[in-house]
N, C-alpha and C positions, 0 to 999 in steps of 0.2 A: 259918489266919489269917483272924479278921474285917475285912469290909469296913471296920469303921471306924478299923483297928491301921494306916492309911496314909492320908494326903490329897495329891492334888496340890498340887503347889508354889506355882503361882501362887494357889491359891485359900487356901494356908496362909499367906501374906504379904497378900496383900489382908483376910482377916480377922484379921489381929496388928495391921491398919490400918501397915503399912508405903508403902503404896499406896493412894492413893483409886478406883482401878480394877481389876478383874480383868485388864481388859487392856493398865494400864501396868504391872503384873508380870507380866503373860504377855513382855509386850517387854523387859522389864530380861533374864527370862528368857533368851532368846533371844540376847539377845547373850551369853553366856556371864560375868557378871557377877557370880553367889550360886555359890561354892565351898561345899560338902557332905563335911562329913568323918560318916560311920559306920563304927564299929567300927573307927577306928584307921586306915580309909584316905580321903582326901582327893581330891574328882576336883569338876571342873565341872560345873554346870548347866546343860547347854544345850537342856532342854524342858521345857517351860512344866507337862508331864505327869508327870514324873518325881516319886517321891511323896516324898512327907518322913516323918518317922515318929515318935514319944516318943526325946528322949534325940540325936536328928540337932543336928550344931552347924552353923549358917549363917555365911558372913560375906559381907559385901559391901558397898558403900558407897554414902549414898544421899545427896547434898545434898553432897558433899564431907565428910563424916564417915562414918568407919569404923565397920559396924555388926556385933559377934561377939555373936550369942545362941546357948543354950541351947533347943531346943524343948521346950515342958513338958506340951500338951497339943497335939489337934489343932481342940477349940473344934465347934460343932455352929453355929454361926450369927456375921455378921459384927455385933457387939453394939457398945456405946460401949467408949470409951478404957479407962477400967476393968476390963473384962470382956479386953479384946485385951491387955492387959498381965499378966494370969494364962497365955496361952498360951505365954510364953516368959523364960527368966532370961538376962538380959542378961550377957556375958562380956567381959572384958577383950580388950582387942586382940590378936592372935597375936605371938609376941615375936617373930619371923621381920620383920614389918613395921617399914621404918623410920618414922621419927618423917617427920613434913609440911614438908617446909623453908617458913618464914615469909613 
């Protein structure tokens, strides 16, 4: 496996520009916040080191909106908005989640 078939987490959200900081997603991190489903199973994030991969789905919520992507690449540099919206396909909410009471 190549080095570059895996990115850390936090450095894979700070360049999708989820985060203006490496180290506010290091901390969203940490608190156990971004759920990681690969290959059918489903478990927490809770290290800012833990790597992400082609095909990894995220979900987590950031501003009070629910956010389920698709990873599509892992991106070689943190580039403008453009370029960080090729790294990932955005996915419907998990149907498991209830709706946001009003």
């Amino acid at each position: 496996m190549s080095e570059s078939a895996s990115l850390r987490a936090d450095v894979w959200l700070w360049r999708a520009r989820f985060f203006k900081s490496r180290s506010l997603a290091a901390r969203f991190l940490e608190e156990g916040r971004v759920r990681l489903t690969r290959d059918g199973s489903e478990s927490r994030i809770d290290k800012c080191a833990r790597p992400v991969r082609v095909g990894d789905h995220l979900v987590f919520a950031v501003g009070g909106r629910l956010t389920a992507v698709k990873v599509q690449a892992l991106g070689e540099r943190r580039g403008p908005p453009a370029e960080a919206r090729t790294l990932y396909l955005p996915l419907e909410a998990p149907a498991g989640d209830p709706p946001e009471a009003p």
